[in-house]
N, C-alpha and C positions, 0 to 999 in steps of 0.2 A: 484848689486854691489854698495856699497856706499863709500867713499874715506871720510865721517865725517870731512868735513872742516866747520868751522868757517861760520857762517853767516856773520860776520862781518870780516872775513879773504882775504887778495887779493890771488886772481891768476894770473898767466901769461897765453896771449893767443899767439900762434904763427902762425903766416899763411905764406903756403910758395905757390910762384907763380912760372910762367917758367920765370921769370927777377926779382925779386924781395923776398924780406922773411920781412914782417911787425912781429913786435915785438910790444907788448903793457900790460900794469898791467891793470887789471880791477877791478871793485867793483864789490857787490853784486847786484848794478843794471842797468850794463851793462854801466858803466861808463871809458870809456879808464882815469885810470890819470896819465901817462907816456907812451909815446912812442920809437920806433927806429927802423929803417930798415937797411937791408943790401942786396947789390945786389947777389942773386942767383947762387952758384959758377958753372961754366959751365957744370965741374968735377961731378956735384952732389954727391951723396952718401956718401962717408967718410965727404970731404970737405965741406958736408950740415950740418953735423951734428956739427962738430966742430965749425961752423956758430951759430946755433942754441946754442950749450952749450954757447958762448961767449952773445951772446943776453943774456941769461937767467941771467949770471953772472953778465954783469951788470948792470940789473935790480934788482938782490940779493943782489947787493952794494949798493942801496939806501931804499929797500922797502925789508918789512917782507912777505916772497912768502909762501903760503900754497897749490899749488899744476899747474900745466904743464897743457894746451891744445895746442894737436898742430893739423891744418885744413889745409890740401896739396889737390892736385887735381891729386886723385889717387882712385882708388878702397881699401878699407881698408877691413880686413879680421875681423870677427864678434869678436873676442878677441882685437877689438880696437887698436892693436899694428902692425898687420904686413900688407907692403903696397901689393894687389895683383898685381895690373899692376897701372903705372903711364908713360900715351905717352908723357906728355910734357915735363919730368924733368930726364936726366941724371942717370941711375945708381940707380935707387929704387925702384926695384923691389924686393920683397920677403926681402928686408931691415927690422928689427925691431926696428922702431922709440923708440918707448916705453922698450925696453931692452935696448938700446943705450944708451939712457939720465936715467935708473935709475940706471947705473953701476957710473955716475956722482952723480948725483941728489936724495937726500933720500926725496922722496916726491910722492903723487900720479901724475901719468902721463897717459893722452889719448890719441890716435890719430884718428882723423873724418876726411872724405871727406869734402873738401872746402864747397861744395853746401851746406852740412846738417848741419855743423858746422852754413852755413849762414843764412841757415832756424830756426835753433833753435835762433840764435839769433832777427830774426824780428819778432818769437812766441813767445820769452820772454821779448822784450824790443823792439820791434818795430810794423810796420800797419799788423803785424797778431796774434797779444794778443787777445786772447777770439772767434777765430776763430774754428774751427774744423767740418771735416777735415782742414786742408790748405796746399796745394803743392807748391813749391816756384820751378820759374826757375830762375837761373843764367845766362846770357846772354851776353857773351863776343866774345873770341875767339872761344869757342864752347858754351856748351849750358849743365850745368849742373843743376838737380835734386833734392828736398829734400819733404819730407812728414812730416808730425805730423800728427797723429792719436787718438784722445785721450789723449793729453799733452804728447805724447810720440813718439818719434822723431822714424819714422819707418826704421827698416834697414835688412828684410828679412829673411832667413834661412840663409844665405851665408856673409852679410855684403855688399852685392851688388843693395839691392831695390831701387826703386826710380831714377836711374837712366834713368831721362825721355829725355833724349837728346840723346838714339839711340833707341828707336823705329823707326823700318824701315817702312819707308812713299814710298820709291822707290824703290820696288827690282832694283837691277844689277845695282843701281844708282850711285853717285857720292862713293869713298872711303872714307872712316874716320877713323880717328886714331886709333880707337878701333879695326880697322882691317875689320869691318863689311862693307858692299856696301847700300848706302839710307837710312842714320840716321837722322833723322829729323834734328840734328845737322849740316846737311851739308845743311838744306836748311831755318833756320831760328835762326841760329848764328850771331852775328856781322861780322863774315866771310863772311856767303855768303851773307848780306849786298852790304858788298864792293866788291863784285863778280858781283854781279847785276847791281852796278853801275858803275864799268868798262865794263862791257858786253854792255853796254846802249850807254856807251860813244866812243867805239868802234865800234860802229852800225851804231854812228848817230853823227858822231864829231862835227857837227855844231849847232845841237841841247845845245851840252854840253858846247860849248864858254862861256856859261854865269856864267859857274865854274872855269872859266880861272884864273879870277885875284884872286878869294880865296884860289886858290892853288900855286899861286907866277908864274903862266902861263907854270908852269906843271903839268899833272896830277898823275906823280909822288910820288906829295906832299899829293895826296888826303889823308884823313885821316875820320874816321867816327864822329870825333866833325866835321868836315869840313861840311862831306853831313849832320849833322844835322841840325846845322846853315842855310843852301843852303834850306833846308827842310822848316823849319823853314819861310822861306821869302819867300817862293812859290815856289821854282825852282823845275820845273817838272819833271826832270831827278831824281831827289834827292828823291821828294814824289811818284813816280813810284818803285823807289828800295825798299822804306820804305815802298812800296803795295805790294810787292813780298815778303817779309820776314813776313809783319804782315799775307798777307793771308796763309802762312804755319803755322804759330804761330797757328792763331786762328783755323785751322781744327784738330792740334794735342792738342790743348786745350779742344774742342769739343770730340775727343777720350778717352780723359781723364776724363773729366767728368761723361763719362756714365759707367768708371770704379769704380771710387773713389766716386764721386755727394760729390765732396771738396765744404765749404761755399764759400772759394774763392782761387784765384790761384795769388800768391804774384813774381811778372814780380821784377828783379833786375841785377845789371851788366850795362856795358856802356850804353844800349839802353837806360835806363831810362833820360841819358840826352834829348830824346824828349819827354818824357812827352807825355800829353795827345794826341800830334800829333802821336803818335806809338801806344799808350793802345787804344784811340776810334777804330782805324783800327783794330788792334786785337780783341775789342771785337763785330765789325762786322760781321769780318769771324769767329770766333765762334758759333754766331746765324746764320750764314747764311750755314755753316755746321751741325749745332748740329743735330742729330738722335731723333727720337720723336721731331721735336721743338714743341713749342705750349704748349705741356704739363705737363711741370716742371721746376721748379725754375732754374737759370743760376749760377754759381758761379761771386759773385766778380770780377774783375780783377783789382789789384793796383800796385803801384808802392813800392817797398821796400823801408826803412827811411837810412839803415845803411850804405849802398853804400857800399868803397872799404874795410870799420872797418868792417862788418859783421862776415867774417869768424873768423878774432879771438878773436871778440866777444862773440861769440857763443862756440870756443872750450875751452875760458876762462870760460864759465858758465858750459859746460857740464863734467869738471872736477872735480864740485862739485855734481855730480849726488852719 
């Protein structure tokens, strides 16, 4: 499928969150040069979309548009239009994104999973250019997925691949949104982060005093810039959580490898604000997990460049596929 846009033509990328829907005009080489957001109507569905036409428009009121990406955090069906299941957003399910906005819009329109969308953007314009394979997690709330294969962004028989954030590491373990029990996502998410380190601080409250005043002397307030920060300056509590997340990271990283033998595996999402203090720990427990060690090359492990711009980065470039 080609949509024959313009190499010198902008697109629009859309990315919608469970709080937020970023809006941005991009170039041809991954350059946001207009923004706008709007908060996430609670309603979703109808109300999302109406959202989304009005972004689009006016962005149509200043700049000559040649074609729609939009990257939500949903299972997309392999005709790029319709969402299969989405846990975190209101009302979109079996939605068709892309029939929606072109009964508006006479223009070519895609719809991607957030992850892939954000994958394809740090293999076309960011630290995973000239990689391949390369697997990229997303790493926030949960813990999403994406592949490139051969400059070609993998997505299954179903529309569903790649999704590395519920491979089950626990039978009968913790639930997840997907419905499934023991998704690696429930134990190496920025959730269970701060699972970990409430667990910790609840064990051992006097240990945890020395997070007192960074949280305004509630722990309440904790937040994961907080324990990164806390991490950051040595606090133990804080680099114990960040050893409990990175050592599940790195054994389901080590899983993955002896799947795919990716050149590297591109780490993105909030975690990345600690930096090498979270990637050296992950790529411990990788080695110190991996199957055969000794005897084959290890992938990579980086940190992505695009941060929160990725996703609609990326569903702005792959709507000129």
């Amino acid at each position: 499928m080609s949509n024959n846009i313009a190499t010198s033509a902008l697109t629009i990328g859309i990315d919608i969150g469970g709080t937020k829907v970023l809006g941005g005009v991009v170039d041809n080489k991954g350059t946001i040069i207009d923004s706008a957001r709007r908060p996430t109507p609670a309603s979703g569905g109808a109300a999302l979309i109406t959202t989304i036409i009005d972004l689009i428009k006016e962005f149509q009121g200043k700049h000559q548009i040649a074609g729609i990406g939009i990257s939500v955090a949903a299972l997309i069906s392999k005709d790029q239009g319709t969402i299969v299941g989405a846990p975190n957003i209101a009302n979109l399910s079996k939605l068709n994104f892309v029939a929606e906005l072109k009964k508006v819009f006479n223009l070519p329109v895609i719809a991607e999973n957030d992850a892939n969308a954000a994958m394809w953007a740090e293999y076309k314009f960011g630290n995973a250019q000239g990689l391949n394979p390369v697997i990229f997690f997303i790493i926030g709330t949960g813990m999403g997925g994406g592949l490139v294969v051969d400059g070609k962004l993998f997505r299954g028989a179903n529309g569903i691949g790649a999704e590395f954030g519920h491979m089950i590491v626990q039978p009968n373990g913790l639930q997840c949104g997907c419905g499934a029990f023991g998704c690696i996502e429930q134990y190496a998410s920025g959730s269970a982060l701060m699972r970990y380190a409430k667990e910790a601080i609840a064990a051992n409250p006097k240990q945890a005093e020395a997070l007192l005043p960074m949280c305004n002397g509630d722990f309440a307030n904790l937040t994961g810039s907080i324990l990164t920060q806390a991490a950051k300056n040595g606090d133990e509590l804080a680099l114990a959580a960040f050893d409990k997340q990175a050592d599940w990271l790195g054994s389901a990283c080590a899983s993955y490898t002896l799947l795919l033998d990716p050149q590297a595996i591109v780490v993105g999402g909030g975690v990345v604000e600690a930096g090498e203090l979270f990637l050296t720990r992950v790529r411990n427990a990788m080695e110190r997990y991996m199957p055969f060690a000794g005897t084959h090359l290890l992938p990579k492990i980086i940190a992505a460049k695009h941060g929160n711009d990725a996703g609609l980065i990326g569903a702005a470039d792959l709507v000129r596929d």
